[in-house]
C-alpha positions in Angstrom: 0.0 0.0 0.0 1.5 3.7 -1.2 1.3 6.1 1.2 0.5 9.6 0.2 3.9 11.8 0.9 3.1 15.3 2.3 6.3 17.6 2.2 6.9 20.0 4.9 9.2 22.8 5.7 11.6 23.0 8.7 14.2 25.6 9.8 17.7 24.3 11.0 20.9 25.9 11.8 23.1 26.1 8.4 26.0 24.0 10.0 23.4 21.0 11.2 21.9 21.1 7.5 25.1 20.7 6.2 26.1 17.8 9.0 22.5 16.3 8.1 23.3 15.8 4.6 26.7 14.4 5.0 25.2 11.9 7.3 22.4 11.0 4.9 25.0 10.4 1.9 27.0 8.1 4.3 24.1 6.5 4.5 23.4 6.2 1.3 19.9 8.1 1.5 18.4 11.3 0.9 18.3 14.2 3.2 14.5 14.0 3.3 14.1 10.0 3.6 16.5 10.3 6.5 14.4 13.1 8.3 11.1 11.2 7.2 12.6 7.8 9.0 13.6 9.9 12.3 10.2 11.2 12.5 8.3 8.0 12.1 10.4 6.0 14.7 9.4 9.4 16.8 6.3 9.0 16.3 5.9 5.4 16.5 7.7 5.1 20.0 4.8 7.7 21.4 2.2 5.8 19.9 3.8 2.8 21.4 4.3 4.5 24.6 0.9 5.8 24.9 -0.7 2.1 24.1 2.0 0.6 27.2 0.3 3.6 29.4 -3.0 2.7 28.4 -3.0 -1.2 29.3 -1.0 -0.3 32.4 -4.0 1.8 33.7 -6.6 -0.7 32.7 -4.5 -3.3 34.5 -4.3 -1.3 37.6 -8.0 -0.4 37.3 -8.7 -4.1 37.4 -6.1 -5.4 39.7 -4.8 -8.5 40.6 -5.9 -11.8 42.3 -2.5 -12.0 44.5 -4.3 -14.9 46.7 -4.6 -13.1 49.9 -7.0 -13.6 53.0 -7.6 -11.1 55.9 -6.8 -12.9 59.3 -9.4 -13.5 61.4 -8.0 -12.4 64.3 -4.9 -9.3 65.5 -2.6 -12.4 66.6 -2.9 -14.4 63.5 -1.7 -10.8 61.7 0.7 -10.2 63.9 2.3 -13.9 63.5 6.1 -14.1 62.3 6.6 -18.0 61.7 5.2 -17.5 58.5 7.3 -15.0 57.5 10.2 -17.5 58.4 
């Protein structure tokens, strides 16, 4: 599937644009590919941070069985052979 390209138009300091370029020809791509690819991992890593975020709420919305029962009484709370 082809993806409609949009171009856009960004203002960098002289020497980075010049840096930029140099980098993108050692990698063997263009200026804009390079600055496309940046912005896309950017992006995907936010989306993919918000989604963590998201299920981590839900989880701690719903909470977890961990197996525990109240004690019945203040001594059976208090007891420390089951912590040995």
């Amino acid at each position: 599937m082809t993806m409609k390209a949009t171009n856009i138009t960004i203002k960098v300091d002289a020497k980075l644009a010049r840096e930029a370029r140099v980098l993108a020809a050692r990698r063997g791509t263009s200026l804009s590919r390079l600055v496309a690819e940046q912005l896309a991992m950017l992006v995907g890593g936010d989306q993919a941070y918000g989604a963590a975020k998201r299920r981590a709420l839900r989880r701690l919305t719903h909470g977890y069985d961990l197996g525990w029962e109240r004690p019945t009484t203040r001594d059976e709370l208090h007891e420390r052979e089951v912590l040995r």
